[in-house]
C-alpha positions as CSV (number, residue, x, y, z in Angstrom):
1,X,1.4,15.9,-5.5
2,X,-2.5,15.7,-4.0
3,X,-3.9,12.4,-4.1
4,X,-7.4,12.6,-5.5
5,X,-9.6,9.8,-4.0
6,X,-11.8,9.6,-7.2
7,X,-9.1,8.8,-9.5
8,X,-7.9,6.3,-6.5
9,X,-11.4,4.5,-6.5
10,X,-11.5,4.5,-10.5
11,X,-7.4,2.8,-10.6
12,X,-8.3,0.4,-8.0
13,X,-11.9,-0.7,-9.3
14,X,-10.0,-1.3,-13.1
15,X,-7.0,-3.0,-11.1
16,X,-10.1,-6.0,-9.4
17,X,-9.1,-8.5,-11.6
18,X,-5.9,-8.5,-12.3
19,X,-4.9,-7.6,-9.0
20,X,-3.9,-11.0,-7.4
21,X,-2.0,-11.5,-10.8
22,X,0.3,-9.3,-10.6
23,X,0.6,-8.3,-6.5
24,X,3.7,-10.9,-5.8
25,X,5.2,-8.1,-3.4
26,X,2.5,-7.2,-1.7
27,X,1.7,-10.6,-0.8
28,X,5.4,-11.4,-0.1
29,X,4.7,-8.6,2.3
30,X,1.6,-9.5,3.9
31,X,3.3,-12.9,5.1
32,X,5.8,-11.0,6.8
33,X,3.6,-9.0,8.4
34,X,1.2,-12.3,9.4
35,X,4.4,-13.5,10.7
36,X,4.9,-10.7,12.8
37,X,1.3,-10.7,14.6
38,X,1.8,-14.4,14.6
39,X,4.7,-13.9,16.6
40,X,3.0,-11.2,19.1
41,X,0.5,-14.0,19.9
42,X,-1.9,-11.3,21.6
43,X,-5.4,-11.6,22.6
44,X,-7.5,-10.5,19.8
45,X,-11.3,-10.3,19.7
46,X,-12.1,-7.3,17.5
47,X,-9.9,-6.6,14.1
48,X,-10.4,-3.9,11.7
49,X,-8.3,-4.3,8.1
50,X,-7.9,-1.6,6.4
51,X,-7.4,-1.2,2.2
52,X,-8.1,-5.0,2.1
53,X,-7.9,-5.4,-1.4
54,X,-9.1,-8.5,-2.3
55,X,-8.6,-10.3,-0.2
56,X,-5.4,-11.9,0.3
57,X,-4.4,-10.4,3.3
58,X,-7.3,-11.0,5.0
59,X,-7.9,-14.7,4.2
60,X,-4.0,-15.0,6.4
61,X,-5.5,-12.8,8.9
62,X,-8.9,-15.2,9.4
63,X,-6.5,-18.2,9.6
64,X,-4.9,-16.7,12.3
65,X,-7.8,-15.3,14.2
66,X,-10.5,-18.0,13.8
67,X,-12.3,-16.4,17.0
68,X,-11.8,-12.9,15.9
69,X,-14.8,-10.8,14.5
70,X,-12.6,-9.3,11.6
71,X,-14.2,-6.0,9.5
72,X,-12.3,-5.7,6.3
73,X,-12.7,-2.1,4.9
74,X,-11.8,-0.7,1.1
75,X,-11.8,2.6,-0.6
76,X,-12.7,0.6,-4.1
77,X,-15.9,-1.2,-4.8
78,X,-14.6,-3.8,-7.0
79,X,-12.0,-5.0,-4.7
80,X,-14.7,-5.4,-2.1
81,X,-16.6,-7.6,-4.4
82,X,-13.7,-9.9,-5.5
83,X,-12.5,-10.5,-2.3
84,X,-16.1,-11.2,-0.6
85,X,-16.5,-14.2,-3.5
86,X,-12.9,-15.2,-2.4
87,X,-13.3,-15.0,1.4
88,X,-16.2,-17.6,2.7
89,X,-14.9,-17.6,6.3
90,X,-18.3,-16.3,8.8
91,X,-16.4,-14.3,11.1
92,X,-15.3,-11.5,7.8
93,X,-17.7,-8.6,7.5
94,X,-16.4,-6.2,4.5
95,X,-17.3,-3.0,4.6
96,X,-17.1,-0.1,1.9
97,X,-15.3,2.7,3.6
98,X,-13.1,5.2,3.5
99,X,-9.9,5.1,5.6
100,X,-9.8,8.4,6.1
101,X,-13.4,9.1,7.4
102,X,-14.1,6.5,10.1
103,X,-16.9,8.2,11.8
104,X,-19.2,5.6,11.4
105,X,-17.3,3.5,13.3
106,X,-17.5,2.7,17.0
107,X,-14.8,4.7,19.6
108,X,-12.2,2.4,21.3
109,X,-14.1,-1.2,19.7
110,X,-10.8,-2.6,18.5
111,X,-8.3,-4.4,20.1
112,X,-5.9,-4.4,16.2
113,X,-5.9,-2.4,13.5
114,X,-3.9,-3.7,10.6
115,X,-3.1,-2.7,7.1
116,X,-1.1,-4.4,4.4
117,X,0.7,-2.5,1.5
118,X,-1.9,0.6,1.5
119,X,-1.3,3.5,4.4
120,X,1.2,4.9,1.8
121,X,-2.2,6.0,-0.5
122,X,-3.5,8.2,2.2
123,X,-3.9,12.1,1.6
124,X,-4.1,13.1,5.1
125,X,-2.2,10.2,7.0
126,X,-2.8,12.8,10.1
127,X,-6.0,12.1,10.2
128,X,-6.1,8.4,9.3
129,X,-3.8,8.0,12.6
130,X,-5.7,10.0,14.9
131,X,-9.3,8.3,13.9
132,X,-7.4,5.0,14.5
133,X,-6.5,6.0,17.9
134,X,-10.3,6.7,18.6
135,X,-11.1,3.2,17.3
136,X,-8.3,1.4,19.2
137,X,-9.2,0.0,22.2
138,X,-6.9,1.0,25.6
139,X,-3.9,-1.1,25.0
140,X,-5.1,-1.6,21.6
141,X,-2.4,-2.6,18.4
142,X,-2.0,-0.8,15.5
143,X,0.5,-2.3,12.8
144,X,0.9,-2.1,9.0
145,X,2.9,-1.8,6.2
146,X,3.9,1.1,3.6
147,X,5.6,1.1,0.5
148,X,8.9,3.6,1.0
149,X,10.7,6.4,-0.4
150,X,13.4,4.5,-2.5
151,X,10.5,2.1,-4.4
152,X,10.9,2.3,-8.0
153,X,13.9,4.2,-7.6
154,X,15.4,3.0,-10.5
155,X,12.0,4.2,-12.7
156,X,12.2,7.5,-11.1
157,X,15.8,8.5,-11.8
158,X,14.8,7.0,-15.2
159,X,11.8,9.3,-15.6
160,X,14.0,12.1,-14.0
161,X,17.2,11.5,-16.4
162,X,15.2,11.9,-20.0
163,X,13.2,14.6,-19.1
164,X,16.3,16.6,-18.0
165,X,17.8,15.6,-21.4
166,X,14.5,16.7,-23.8
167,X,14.8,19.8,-21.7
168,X,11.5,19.0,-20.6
169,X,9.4,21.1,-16.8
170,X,10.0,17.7,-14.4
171,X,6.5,15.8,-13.4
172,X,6.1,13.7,-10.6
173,X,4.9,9.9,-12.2
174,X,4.7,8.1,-8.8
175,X,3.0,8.9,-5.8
176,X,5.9,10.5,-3.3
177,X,5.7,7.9,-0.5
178,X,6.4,8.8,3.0
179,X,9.8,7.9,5.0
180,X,10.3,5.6,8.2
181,X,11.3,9.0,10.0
182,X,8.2,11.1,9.0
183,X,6.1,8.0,9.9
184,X,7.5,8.2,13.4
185,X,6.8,11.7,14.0
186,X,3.6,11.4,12.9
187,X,2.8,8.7,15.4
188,X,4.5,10.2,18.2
189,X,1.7,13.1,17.3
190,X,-1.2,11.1,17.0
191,X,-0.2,9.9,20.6
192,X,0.7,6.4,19.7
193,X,3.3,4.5,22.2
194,X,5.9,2.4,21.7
195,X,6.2,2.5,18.6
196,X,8.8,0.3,16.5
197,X,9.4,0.8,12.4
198,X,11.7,-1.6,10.6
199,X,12.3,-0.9,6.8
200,X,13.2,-3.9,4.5
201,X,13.9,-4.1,0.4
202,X,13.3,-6.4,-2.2
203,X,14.3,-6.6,-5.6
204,X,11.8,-8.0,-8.3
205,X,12.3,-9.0,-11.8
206,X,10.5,-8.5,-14.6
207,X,11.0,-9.5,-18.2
208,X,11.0,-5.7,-19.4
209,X,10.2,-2.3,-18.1
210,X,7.2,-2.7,-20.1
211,X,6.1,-5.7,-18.0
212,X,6.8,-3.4,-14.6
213,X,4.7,-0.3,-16.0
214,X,1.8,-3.0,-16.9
215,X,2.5,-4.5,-13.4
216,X,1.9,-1.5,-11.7
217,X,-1.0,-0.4,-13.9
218,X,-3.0,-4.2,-13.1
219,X,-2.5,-3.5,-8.8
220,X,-4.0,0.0,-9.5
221,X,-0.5,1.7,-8.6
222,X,-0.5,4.1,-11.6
223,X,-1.1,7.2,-10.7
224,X,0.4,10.3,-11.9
225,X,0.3,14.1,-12.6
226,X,-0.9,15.2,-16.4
227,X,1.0,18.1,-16.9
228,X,2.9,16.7,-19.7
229,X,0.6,16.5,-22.9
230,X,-0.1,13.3,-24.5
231,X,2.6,13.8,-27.2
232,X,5.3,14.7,-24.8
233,X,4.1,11.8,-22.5
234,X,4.4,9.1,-24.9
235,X,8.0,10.6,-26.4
236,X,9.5,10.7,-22.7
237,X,7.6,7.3,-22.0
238,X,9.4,5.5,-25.0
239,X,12.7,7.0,-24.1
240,X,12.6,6.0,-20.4
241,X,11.4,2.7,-21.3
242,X,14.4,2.6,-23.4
243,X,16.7,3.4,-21.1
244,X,15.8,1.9,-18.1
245,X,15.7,-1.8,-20.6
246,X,19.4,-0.8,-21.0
247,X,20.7,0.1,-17.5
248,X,18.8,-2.0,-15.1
249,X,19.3,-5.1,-16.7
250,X,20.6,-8.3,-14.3
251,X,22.9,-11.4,-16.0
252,X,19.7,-13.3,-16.5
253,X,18.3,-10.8,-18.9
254,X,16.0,-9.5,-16.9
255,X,14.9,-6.2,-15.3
256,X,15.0,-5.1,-11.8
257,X,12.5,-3.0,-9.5
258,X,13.8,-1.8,-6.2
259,X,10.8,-2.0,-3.6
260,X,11.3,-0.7,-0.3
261,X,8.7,-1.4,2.6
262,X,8.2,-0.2,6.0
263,X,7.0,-1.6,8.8
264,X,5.0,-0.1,11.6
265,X,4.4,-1.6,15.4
266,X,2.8,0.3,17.7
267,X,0.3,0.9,20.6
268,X,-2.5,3.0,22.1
269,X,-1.6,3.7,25.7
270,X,-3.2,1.6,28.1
């Protein structure tokens, strides 16, 4: 499937508001990964976040780095704004960019470059690594976070399972999401040094699987192919909803979501 950054902007500039909401993983993520950089206790001067969001992430990361000049960068306009009214901290610049065309930004002027539950979005993740090498300083850190291959694996084979039985052409309904392996290659590429990637899951419940379609509709998650036409869409949609109410249901009553996360820790050679 080929990401289309318009449709991108457009999700996440609806998803502003009800973000925060409805983003309990991600921000059950972005402690861990504060943890981590916590834990690293480097010397940091210059930061560069990217796909801040709103902000939540990088509210942890200027309680961290009080002395650090931190530039938070976003794809989506609307983010930008919510988390600039959230974030009142002086040494926060946010920045409306692109994460995949950092031109305008300064060779080797970082000393980390962090993202939090966003890399997985990126259309040419090639590129994204090899402009962040430019932008690390020698010796510089690079570390983030990525949704995995087996999230929502219980919606897909959901999806999958109903659409096999209406005899219906398969459509991809999430965004395929790239594995701890192929992230490895692709650093090793971009020249990055060593490099360590840890994978982790969580489950989280929701009261329905209508809940976890609106909860991944209000972080600006839902993206999809239309192949299907409406009619056929809503039929398989009803069906799946059905289904997955029926076979992922825990002793409390309520659904589950599988979320799988990756985590990335690497260098630019010194």
């Amino acid at each position: 499937m080929i990401i289309h950054k318009h449709i991108l902007e457009k999700n996440f500039n609806k998803a502003a508001h009800t973000y925060d909401e409805y983003s309990q993983v991600q921000q059950k993520i972005a402690h861990h990964l504060i943890q981590t950089l916590r834990q690293k206790n480097d010397r940091v001067d210059q930061i560069l976040e990217i796909g801040c969001g709103t902000g939540y992430f990088t509210q942890l990361l200027a309680e961290t780095y009080p002395d650090a000049q931190i530039t938070a960068i976003d794809l989506a306009e609307n983010m930008i704004q919510k988390a600039q009214e959230q974030i009142e901290e002086a040494n926060v610049e946010f920045v409306l960019a692109d994460a995949e065309e950092l031109s305008e930004f300064s060779s080797e002027s970082y000393d980390l470059i962090v993202s939090n539950a966003a890399v997985h979005w990126l259309q040419r993740p090639r590129c994204f690594l090899d402009g962040i090498m430019r932008l690390l300083k020698p010796g510089g850190s690079y570390l983030s976070t990525a949704l995995g291959p087996d999230t929502f694996l219980e919606l897909r084979s959901s999806f999958q399972y109903v659409e096999k039985k209406l005899g219906v052409q398969p459509t991809e309904h999430l965004v395929p999401l790239t594995s701890m392996e192929d992230w490895a290659i692709r650093l090793e590429e971009s020249g990055f040094q060593g490099t360590e990637i840890e994978d982790h899951w969580l489950r989280q419940v929701y009261q329905d699987c209508r809940e976890l379609l609106q909860s991944i509709k209000a972080t600006g998650a839902n993206y999809r192919s239309n192949r299907q036409s409406i009619f056929e869409a809503r039929k398989i949609l009803i069906r799946m909803m059905k289904l997955y109410n029926q076979a992922y249901r825990n002793k409390q009553g309520l659904v589950y979501a599988t979320y799988q996360w990756i985590q990335i820790m690497t260098k630019k050679p010194g």
